[in-house]
C-alpha positions in Angstrom: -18.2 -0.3 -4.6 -14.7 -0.9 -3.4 -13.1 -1.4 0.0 -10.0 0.4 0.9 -7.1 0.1 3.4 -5.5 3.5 3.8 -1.9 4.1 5.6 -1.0 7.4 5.7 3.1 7.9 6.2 3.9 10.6 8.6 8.0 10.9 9.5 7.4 12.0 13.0 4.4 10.0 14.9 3.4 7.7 12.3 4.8 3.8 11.6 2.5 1.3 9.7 2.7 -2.1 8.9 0.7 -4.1 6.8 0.8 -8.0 6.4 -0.9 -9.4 3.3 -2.4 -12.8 4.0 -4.8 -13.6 1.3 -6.5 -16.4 0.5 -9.4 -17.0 -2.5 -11.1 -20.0 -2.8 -14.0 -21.8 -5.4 -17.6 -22.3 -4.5 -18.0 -25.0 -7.6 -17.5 -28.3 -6.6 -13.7 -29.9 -8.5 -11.7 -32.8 -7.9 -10.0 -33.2 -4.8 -6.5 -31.8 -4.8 -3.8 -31.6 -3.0 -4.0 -28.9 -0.9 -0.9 -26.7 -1.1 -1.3 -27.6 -4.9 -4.8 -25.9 -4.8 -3.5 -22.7 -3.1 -0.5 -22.5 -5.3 -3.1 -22.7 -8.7 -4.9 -20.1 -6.8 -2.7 -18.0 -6.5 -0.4 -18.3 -9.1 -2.0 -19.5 -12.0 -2.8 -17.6 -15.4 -5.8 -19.9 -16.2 -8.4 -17.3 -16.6 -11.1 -20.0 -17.7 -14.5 -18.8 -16.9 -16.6 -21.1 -14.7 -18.9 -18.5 -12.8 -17.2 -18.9 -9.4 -17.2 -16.2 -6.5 -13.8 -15.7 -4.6 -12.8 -14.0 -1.2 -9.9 -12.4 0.0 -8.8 -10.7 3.6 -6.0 -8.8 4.0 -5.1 -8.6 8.3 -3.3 -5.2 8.8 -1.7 -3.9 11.8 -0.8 -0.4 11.9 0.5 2.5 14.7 -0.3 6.1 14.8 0.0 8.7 18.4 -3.5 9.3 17.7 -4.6 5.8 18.0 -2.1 3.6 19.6 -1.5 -0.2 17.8 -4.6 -0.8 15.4 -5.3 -4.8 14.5 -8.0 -6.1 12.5 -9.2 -7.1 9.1 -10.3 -6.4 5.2 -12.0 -8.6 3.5 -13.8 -8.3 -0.1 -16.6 -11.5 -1.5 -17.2 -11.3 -5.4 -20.1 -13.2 -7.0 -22.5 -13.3 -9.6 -26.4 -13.5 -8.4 -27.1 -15.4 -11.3 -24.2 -17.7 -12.6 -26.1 -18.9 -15.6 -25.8 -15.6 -17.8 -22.6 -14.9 -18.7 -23.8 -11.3 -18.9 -24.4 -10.7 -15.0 -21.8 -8.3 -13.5 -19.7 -9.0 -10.7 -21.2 -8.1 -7.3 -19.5 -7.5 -4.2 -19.6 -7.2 -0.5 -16.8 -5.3 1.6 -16.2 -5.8 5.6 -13.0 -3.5 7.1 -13.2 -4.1 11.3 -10.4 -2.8 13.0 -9.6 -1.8 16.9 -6.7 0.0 19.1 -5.2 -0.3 22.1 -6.8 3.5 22.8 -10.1 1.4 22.6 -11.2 3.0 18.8 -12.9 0.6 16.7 -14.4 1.1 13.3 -16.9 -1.6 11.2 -17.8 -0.4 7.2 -19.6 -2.6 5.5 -20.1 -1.7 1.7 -21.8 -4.0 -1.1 -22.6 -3.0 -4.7 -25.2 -5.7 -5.8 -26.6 -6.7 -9.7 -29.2 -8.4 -9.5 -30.7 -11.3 -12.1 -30.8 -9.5 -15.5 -28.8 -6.8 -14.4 -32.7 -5.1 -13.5 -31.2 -3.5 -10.3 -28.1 -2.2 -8.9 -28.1 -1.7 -5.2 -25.3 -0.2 -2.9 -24.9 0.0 0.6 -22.6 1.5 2.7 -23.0 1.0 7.0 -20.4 2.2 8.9 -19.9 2.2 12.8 -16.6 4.2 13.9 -15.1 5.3 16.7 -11.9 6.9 15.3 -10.0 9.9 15.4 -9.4 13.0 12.9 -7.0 15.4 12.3 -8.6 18.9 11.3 -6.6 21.5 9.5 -9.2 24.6 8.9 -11.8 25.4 6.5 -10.2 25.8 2.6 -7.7 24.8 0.5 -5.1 27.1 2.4 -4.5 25.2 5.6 -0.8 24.7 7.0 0.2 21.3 8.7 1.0 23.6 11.7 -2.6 24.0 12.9 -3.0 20.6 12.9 -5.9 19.6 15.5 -6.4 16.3 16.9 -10.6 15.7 17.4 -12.6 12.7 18.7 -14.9 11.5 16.1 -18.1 9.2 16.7 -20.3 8.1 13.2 -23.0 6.1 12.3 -24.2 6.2 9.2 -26.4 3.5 6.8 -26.7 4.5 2.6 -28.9 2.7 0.5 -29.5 3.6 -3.2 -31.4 1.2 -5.5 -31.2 1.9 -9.2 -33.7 0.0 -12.1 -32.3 -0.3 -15.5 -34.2 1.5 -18.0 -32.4 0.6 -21.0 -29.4 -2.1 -21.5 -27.0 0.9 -20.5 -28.7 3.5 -18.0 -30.5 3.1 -14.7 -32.7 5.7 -12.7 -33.2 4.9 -8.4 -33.9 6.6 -5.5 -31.5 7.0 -2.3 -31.5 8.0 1.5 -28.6 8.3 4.1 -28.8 8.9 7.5 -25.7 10.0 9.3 -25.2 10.7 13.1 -22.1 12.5 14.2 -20.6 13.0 17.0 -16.9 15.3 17.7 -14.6 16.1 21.4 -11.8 18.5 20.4 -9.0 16.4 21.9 -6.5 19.7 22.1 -8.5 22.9 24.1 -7.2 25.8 22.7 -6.3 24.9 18.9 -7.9 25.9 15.8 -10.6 23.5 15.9 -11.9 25.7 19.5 -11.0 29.0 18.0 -12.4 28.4 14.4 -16.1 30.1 13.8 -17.5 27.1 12.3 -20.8 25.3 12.9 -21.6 21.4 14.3 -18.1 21.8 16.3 -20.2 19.0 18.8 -21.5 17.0 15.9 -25.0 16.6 14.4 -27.3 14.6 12.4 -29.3 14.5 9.3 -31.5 12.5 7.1 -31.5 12.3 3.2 -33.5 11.7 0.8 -32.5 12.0 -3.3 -32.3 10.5 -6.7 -29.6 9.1 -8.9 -28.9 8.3 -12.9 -26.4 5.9 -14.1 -24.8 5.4 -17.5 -22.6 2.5 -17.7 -20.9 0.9 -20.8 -17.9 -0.6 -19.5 -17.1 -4.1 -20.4 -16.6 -5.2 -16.9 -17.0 -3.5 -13.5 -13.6 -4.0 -11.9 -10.9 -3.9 -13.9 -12.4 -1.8 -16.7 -10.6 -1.9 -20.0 -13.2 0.1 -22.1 -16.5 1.7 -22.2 -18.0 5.2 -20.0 -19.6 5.2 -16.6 -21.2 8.2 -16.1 -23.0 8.6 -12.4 -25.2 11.9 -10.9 -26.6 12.1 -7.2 -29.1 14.5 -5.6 -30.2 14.6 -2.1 -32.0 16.6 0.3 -32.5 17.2 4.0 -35.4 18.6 5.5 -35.5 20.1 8.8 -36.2 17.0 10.5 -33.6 17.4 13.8 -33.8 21.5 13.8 -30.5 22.9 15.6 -27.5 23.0 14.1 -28.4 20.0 12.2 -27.9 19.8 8.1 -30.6 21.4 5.7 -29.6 21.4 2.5 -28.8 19.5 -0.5 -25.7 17.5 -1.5 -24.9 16.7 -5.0 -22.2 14.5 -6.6 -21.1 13.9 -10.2 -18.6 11.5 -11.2 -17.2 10.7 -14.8 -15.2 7.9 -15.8 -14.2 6.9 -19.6 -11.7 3.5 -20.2 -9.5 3.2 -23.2 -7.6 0.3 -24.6 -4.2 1.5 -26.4 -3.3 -1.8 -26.9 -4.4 -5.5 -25.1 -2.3 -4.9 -21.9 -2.2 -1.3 -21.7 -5.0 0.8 -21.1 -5.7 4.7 -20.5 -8.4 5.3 -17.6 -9.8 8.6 -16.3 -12.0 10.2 -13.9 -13.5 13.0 -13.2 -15.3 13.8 -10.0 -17.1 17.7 -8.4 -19.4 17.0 -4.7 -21.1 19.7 -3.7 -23.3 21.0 -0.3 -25.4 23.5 -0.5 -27.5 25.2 2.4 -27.8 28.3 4.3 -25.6 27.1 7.2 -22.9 24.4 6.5 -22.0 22.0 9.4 -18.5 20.8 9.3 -19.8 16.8 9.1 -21.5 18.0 5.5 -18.3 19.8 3.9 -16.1 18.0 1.4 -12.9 16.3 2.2 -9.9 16.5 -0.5 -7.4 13.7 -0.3 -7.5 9.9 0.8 -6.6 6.6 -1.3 -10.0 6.8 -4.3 -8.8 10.6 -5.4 -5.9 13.2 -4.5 -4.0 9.9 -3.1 -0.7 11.5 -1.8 -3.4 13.9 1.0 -4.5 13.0 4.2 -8.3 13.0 4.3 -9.7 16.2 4.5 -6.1 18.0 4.6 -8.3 20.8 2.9 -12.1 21.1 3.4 -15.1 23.1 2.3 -18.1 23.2 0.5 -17.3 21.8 -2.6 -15.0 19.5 -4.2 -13.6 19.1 -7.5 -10.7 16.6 -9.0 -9.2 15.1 -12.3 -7.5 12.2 -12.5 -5.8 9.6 -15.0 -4.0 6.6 -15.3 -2.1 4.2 -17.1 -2.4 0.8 -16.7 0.0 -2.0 -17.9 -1.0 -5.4 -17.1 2.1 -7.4 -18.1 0.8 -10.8 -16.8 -2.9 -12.2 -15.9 -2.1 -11.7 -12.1 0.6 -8.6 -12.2 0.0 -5.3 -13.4 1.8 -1.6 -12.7 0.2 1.9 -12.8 1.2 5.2 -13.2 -1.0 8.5 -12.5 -1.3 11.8 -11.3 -4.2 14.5 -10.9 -5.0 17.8 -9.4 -8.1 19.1 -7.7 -8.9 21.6 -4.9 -11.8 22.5 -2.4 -13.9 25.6 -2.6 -16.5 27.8 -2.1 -18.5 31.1 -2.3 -15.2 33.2 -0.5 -12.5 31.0 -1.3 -11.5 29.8 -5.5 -10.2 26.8 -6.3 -6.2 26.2 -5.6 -5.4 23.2 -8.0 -2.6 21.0 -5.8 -1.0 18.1 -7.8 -1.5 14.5 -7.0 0.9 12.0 -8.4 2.0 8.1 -8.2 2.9 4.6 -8.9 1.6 1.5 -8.1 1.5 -2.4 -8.1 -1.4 -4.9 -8.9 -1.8 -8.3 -8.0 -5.0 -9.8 -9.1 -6.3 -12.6 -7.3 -9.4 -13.6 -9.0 -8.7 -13.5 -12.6 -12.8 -14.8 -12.9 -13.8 -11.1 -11.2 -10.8 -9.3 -12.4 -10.4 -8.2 -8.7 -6.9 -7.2 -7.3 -5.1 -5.8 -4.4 -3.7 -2.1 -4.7 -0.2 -0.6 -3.7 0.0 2.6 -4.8 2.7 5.4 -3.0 1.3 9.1 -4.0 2.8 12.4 -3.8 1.0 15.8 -3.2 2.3 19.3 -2.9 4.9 20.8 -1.0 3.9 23.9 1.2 6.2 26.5 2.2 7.7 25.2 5.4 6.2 22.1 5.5 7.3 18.4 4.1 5.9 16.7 0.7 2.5 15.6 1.4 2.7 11.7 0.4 1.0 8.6 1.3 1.3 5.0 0.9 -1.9 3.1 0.2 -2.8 -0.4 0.3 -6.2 -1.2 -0.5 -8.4 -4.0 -2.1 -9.6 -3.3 -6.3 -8.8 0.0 -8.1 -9.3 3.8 -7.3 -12.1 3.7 -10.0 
């Protein structure tokens, strides 16, 4: 799993600001040190000698948007190894974004994607408590930035899926999610009031599913090689009746790695979500944009049933703590009465890699999307903490 920070730039009501102050640190014991030396190695050093340690970084943001006033808080990321003794064990992480406004929002995610000894399990968790706005455009991929709506949002969701390996490469596990939503249309009168659509006041539901996992990529992080292949299934029964979520939600996501030469590597993804019931609340439908896939979109700039994206990169690592990327992609929402509209999604970006143990870096990246008739690029600027995928 991996933790993002995500600053959208909007010319008109929208300044952010981000100040990096990491810091990583060893949990094996070492000779005393000066300590501005030990910093500087830590941060500046190309030793990538392997001694099993975990690291830690936070990156303290401060950001401002109309919606939410002057936000403050912190990212942080842990890596480890549950068992240091097998040089086999993959990297395991835990996540922790906590930020508030001066509009009184909050939001706390906590995500971790644990291996246990051996590798037997692999368990992520996702538990997020938010308070934060949205901005809702319409149902499809055919939205203008006019109709722009402004809605309270209220969530609470915990996700737990536990996979056992099988074989050396492919695990089988179970999953369940509960999510609890509730919306307040901020703006009377707009399209989020007018539109026909169903859970306008929120709603909640309980899932229950299975999952298969192939993985054959050398390292979990900063992959270089190998496939990760990944498919979800759950279901919701009518356990809250009203205008709650019955259905079924499905996710697919393909990823292959490809070394051209030591430093420079080919990576891409490919990703379709899907929810299918007789009656589709809007909390359930699928969100095209944000800083994992379609980076240059605002979250859920286009929305519907189903969502489906392609996307590459390449990735020059010129030094053990500094690499550059380049990519681009195209994907679109969809459904039953409205085909896919491909939009483009396209970028560069900056790495700096702070653990060179856990191959672990933070992510600058400033995406492009389409431009509508009327309307401004769509771009974004993203700062976030390890890679897209």
């Amino acid at each position: 799993m991996k933790h993002q920070i995500f600053i959208k730039m909007r010319l008109k009501n929208l300044l952010a600001i981000a100040l990096i102050i990491g810091s990583s640190y060893s949990t094996q014991g070492q000779e005393k040190e000066n300590f501005v030396k030990k910093i500087a190695k830590k941060v500046f050093s190309s030793d990538s000698s392997n001694n099993r340690s975990s690291s830690f970084m936070a990156l303290p943001a401060v950001a401002y948007a109309q919606e939410t006033g002057f936000e403050y808080g912190i990212a942080s990321t842990y890596n480890f190894y549950l068992d240091k003794n097998d040089i086999n064990s993959k990297t395991s992480n835990i996540n922790l974004i906590a930020t508030l406004t001066t509009k009184s929002q909050k939001k706390i995610n906590i995500t971790s994607d644990i291996w246990t000894k051996n590798n037997e399990y692999h368990i992520l968790t996702d538990i997020r408590l938010r308070d934060w706005p949205f901005n809702y455009y319409g149902i499809g991929n055919d939205t203008w930035q006019k109709d722009q709506d402004n809605i309270e949002q209220t969530l609470y969701r915990i996700k737990v899926d536990v996979e056992k390996k099988i074989t050396k490469k492919l695990y089988i596990g179970l999953n369940t999610n509960y999510d609890n939503y509730k919306f307040k249309d901020l703006e009377p009168g707009g399209i989020y009031d007018i539109s026909n659509i169903i859970g306008k006041e929120g709603g909640q539901f309980l899932a229950f599913g299975a999952s298969a996992l192939y993985d054959s990529r050398d390292v979990t992080t900063y992959s270089s090689k190998g496939f990760y292949g990944r498919l979800k299934y759950a279901y919701s029964p009518n356990i809250f009746g009203k205008e709650n979520f019955i259905g079924s939600l499905t996710e697919v996501d393909l990823r292959g790695y490809y070394p051209i030469q030591e430093k420079l590597i080919i990576a891409a993804q490919g990703v379709y979500r899907g929810t299918f019931g007789k009656n589709t609340p809007i909390y359930v439908m699928r969100d095209l944009g944000g800083d994992m896939t379609m980076r240059g979109y605002y979250l859920g700039r286009y929305k519907d049933n189903n969502y489906i994206t392609a996307q590459a990169e390449l990735r020059y690592r010129f030094h053990p703590r500094l690499g550059v990327v380049g990519f681009l992609g195209t994907g679109s929402t969809f459904s039953k009465t409205q085909s896919p509209r491909l939009v483009p999604s396209y970028g560069l970006g900056g790495r700096y890699f702070f653990s060179l143990e856990h191959k672990t870096s933070i992510r600058l990246d400033y995406a492009f999307g389409e431009k509508r008739p009327g309307e401004q690029r769509q771009s974004g600027f993203y700062l976030s903490l390890s890679e897209s995928f």
